[in-house]
KEPAKOL-126385 format. One record per residue: residue in three letters; x, y, z of N, C-alpha, C in turn. Coordinates in Angstrom, 2 decimals, m for minus. Example, Ala and Ser with C-alpha at 12.3 -4.5 7.8 and 13.67 -1.06 7.14 Angstrom:
<recs>
{ALA {13.19 m5.69 7.80} {12.30 m4.50 7.80} {13.20 m3.30 7.80}} {SER {12.85 m2.25 7.08} {13.67 m1.06 7.14} {12.90 0.03 7.87}} 
</recs>
This chain:
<recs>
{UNK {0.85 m1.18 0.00} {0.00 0.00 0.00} {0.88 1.23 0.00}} {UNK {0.70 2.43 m0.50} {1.15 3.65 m0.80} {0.16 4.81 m0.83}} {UNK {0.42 5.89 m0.53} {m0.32 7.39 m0.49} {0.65 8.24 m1.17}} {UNK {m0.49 8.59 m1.99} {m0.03 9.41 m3.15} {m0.41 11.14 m2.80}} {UNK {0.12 12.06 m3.01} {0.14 13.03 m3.06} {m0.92 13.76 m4.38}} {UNK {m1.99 14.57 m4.24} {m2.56 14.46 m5.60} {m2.46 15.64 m5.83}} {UNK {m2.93 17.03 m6.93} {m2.79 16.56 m8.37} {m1.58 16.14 m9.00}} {UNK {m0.16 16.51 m8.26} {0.83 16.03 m8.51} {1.29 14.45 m8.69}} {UNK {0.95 14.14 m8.10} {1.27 12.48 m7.94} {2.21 11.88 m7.40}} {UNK {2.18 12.58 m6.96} {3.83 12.52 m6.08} {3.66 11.57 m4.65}} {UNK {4.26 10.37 m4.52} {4.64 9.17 m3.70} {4.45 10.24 m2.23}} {UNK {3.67 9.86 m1.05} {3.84 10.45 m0.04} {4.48 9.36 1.12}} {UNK {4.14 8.51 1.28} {4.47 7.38 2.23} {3.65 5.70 1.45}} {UNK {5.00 5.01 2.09} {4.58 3.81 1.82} {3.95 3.20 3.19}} {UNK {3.31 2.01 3.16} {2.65 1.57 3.97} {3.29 0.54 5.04}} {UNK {3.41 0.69 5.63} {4.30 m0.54 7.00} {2.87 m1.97 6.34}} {UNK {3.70 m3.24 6.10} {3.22 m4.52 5.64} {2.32 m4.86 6.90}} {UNK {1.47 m5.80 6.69} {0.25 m5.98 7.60} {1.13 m7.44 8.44}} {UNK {1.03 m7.53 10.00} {1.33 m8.18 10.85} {1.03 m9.70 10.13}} {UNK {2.18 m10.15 10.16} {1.62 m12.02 10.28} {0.50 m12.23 10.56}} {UNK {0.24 m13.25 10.03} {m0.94 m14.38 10.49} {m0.26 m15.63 10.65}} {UNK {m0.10 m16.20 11.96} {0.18 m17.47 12.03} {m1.17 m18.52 11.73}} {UNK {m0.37 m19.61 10.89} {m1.36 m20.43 10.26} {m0.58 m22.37 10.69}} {UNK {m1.50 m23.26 10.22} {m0.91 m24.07 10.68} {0.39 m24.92 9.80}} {UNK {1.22 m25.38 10.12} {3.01 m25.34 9.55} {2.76 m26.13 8.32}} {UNK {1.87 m26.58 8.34} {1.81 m27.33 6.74} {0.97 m26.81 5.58}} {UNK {0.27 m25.57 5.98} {m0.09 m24.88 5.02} {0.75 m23.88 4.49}} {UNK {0.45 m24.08 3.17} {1.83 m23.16 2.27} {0.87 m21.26 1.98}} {UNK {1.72 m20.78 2.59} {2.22 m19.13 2.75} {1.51 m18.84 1.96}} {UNK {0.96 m17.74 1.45} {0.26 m16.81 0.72} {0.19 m15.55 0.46}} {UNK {m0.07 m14.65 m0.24} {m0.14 m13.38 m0.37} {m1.03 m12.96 m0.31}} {UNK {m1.43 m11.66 0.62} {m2.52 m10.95 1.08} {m2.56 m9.58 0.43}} {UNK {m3.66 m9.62 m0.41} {m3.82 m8.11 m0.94} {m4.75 m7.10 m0.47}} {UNK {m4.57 m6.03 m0.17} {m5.74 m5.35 0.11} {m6.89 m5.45 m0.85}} {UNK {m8.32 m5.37 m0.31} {m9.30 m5.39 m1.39} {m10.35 m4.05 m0.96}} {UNK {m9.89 m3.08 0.15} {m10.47 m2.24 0.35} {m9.86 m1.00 1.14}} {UNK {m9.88 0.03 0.46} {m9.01 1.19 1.26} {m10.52 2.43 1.75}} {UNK {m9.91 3.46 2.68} {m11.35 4.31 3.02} {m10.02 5.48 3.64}} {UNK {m10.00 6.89 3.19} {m9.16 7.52 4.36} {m10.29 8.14 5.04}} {UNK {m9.49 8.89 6.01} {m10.30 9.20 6.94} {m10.61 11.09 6.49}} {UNK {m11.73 11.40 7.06} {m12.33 12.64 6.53} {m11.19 14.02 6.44}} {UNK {m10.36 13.58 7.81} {m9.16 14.77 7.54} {m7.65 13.95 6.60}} {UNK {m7.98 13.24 6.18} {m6.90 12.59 5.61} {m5.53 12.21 6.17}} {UNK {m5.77 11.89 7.37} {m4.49 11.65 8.54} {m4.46 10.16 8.00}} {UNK {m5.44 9.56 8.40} {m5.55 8.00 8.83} {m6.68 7.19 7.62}} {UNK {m6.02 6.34 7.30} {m6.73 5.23 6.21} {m7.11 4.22 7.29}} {UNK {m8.23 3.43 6.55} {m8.35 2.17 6.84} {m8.45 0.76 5.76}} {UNK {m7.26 0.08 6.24} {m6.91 m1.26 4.89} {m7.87 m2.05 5.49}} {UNK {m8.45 m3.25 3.98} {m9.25 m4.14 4.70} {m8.07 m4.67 3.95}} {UNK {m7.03 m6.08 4.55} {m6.93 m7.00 4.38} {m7.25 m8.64 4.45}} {UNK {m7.84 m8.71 3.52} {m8.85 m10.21 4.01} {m9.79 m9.69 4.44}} {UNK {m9.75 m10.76 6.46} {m10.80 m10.84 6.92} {m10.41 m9.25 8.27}} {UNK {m9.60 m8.99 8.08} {m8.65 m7.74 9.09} {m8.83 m6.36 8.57}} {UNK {m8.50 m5.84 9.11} {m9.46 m4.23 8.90} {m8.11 m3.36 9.22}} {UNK {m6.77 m2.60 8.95} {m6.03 m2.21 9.75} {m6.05 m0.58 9.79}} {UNK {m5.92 0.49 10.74} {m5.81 1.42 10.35} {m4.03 1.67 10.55}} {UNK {m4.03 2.96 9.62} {m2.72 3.59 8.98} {m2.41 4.83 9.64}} {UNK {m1.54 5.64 9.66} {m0.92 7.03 9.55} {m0.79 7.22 8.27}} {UNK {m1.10 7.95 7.70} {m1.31 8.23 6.07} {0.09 8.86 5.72}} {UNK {0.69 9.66 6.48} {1.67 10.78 6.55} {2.94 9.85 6.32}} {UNK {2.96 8.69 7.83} {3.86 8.00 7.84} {4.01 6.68 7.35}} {UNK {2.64 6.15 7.26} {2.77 4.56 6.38} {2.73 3.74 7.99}} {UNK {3.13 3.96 9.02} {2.82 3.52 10.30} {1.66 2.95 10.86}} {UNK {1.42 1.46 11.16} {0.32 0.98 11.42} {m0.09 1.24 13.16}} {UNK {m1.24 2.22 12.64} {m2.05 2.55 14.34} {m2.61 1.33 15.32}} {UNK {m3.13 0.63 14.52} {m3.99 m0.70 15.30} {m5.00 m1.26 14.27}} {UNK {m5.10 m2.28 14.58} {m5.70 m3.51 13.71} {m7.35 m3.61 14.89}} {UNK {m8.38 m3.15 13.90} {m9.56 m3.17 14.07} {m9.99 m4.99 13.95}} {UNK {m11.21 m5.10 15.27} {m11.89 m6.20 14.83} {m12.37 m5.87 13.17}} {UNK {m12.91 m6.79 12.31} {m13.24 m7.05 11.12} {m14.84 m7.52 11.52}} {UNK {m15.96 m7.69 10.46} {m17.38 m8.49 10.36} {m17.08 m9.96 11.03}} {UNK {m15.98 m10.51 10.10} {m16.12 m11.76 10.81} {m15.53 m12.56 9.91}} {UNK {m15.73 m12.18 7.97} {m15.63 m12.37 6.77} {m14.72 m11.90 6.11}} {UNK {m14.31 m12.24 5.15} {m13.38 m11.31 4.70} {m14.16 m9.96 3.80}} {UNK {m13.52 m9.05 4.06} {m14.39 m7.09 4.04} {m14.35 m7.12 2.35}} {UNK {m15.29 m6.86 1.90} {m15.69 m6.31 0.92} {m15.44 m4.90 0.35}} {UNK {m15.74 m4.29 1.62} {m16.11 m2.85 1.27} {m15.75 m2.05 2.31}} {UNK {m15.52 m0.67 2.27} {m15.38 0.12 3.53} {m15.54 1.35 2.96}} {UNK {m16.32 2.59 3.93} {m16.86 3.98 3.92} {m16.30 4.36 4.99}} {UNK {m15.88 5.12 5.04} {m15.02 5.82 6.65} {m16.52 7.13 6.69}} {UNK {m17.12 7.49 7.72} {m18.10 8.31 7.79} {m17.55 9.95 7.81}} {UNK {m18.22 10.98 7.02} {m17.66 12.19 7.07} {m17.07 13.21 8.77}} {UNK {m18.27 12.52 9.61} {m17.66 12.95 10.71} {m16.22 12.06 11.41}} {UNK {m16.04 11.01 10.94} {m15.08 10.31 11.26} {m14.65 9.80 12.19}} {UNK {m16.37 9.01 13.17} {m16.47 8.58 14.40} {m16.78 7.34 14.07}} {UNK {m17.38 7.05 12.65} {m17.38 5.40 12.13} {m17.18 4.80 11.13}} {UNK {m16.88 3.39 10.72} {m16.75 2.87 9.59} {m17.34 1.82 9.35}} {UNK {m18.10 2.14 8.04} {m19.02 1.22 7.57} {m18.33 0.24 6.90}} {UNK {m18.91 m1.32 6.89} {m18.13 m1.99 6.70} {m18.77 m3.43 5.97}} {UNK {m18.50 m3.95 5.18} {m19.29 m5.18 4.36} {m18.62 m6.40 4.13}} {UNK {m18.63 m7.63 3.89} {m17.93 m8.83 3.94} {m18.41 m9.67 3.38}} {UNK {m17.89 m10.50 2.28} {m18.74 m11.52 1.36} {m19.44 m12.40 2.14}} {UNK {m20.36 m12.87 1.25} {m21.14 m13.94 1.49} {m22.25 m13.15 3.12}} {UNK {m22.31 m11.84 3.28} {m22.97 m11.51 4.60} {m23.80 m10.75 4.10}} {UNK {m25.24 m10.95 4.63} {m26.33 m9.87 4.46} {m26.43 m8.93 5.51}} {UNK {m25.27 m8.12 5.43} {m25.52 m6.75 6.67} {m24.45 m6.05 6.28}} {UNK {m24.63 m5.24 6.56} {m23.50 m3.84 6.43} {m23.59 m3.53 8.20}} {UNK {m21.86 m3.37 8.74} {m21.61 m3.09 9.95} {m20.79 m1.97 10.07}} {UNK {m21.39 m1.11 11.27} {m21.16 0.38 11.67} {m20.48 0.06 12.98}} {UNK {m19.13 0.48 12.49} {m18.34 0.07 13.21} {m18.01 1.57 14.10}} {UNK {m17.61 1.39 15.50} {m16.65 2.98 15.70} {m15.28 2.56 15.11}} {UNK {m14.70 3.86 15.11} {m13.22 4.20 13.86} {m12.48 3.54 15.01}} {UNK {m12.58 3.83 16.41} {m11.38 4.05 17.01} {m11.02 2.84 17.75}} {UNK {m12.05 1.96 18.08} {m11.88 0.41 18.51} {m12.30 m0.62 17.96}} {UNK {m13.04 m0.40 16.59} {m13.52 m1.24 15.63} {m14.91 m2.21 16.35}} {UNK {m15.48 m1.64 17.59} {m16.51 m2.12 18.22} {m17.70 m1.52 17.34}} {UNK {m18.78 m2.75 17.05} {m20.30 m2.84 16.38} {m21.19 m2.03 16.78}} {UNK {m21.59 m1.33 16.35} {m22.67 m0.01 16.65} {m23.73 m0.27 16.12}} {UNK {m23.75 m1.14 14.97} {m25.31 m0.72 14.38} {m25.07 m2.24 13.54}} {UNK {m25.47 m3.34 12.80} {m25.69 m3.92 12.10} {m26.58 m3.71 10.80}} {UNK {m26.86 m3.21 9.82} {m27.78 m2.90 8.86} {m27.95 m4.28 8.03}} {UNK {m29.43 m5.13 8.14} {m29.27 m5.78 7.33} {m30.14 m5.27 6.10}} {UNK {m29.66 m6.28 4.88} {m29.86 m5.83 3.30} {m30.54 m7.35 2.77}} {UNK {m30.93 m7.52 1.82} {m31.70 m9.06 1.13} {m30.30 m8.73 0.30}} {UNK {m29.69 m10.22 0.58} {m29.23 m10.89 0.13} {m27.60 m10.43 0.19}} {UNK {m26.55 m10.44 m0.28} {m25.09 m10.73 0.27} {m24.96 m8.79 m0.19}} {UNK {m23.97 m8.15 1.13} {m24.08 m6.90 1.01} {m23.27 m6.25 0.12}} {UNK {m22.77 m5.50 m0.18} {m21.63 m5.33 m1.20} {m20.87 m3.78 m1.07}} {UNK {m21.22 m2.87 m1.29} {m21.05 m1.49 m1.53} {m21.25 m0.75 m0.56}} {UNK {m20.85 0.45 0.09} {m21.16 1.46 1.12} {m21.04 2.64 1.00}} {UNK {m22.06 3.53 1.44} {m20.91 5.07 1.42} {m22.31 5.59 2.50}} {UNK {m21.58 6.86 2.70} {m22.05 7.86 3.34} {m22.58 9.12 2.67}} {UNK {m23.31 9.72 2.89} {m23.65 10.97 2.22} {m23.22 12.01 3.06}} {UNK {m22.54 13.24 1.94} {m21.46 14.53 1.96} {m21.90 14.73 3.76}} {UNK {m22.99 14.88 4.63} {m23.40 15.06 6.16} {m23.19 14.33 7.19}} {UNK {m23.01 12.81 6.19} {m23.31 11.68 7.44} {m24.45 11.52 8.02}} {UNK {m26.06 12.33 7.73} {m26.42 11.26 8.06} {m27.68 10.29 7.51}} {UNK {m27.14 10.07 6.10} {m27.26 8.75 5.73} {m26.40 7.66 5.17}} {UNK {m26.41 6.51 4.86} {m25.67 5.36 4.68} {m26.64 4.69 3.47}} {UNK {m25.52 4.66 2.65} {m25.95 3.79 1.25} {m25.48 2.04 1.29}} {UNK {m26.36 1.20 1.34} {m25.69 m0.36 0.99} {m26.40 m0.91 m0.10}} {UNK {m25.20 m1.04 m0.56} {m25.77 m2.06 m1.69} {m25.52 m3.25 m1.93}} {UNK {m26.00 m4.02 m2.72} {m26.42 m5.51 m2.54} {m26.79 m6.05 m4.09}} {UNK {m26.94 m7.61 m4.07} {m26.96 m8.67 m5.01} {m28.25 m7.94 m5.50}} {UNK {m29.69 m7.94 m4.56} {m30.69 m6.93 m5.06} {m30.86 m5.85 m5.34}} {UNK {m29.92 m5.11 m5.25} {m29.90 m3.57 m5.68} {m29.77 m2.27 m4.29}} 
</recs>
């Protein structure tokens, strides 16, 4: 992971690699990609979903702050909220979108949706929440 400087484009910090996962000794190693990034409203702090792990960043420094509980699944999706007290959060194969707080990754709200959740955002105020889903 990397933060880019924009309209310039200019490289700002790279990302400190996400903590091990110990697994059991006969399963062969793997590579973990992020599949979901969200910064945060003042642009200090990102949040990586890796897998089923959620980590937040120092944007400035690439320095990992703390590793949020996750849904449960591996994250789909992530919305960091404009006030930047929560993060919405989605995970395959799950019918709910979870409102997480930013700062301990503890469950605030569960939203469920018909059928597996997918997409999130917030609107420009915060306070509404968009999920989307297999049904629309």
């Amino acid at each position: 992971m990397t933060a880019w400087r924009l309209p310039a484009g200019a490289l700002a910090a790279g990302f400190a690699p996400p903590p091990p996962i110990v697994g059991p000794a006969d399963e062969t190693p793997h590579g973990e990609a992020a599949n979901a990034v969200a910064v945060s409203p003042d642009g200090r702090e990102a949040v990586v979903a890796v897998e089923n792990r959620l980590l937040r960043y120092a944007v400035g420094s690439g320095r990992l702050l703390r590793q949020l509980p996750g849904p449960g699944g591996i994250v789909r999706h992530v919305a960091w909220s404009p006030a930047g007290a929560e993060i919405l959060v989605t995970a395959f194969y799950d019918p709910a979108a979870h409102l997480l707080a930013a700062d301990d990754g503890r469950e605030l709200r569960r939203i469920a949706v018909e059928h597996e959740a997918s997409a999130v955002a917030f609107s420009a105020d915060g306070r509404w929440a968009a999920v989307g889903s297999a049904a629309g």
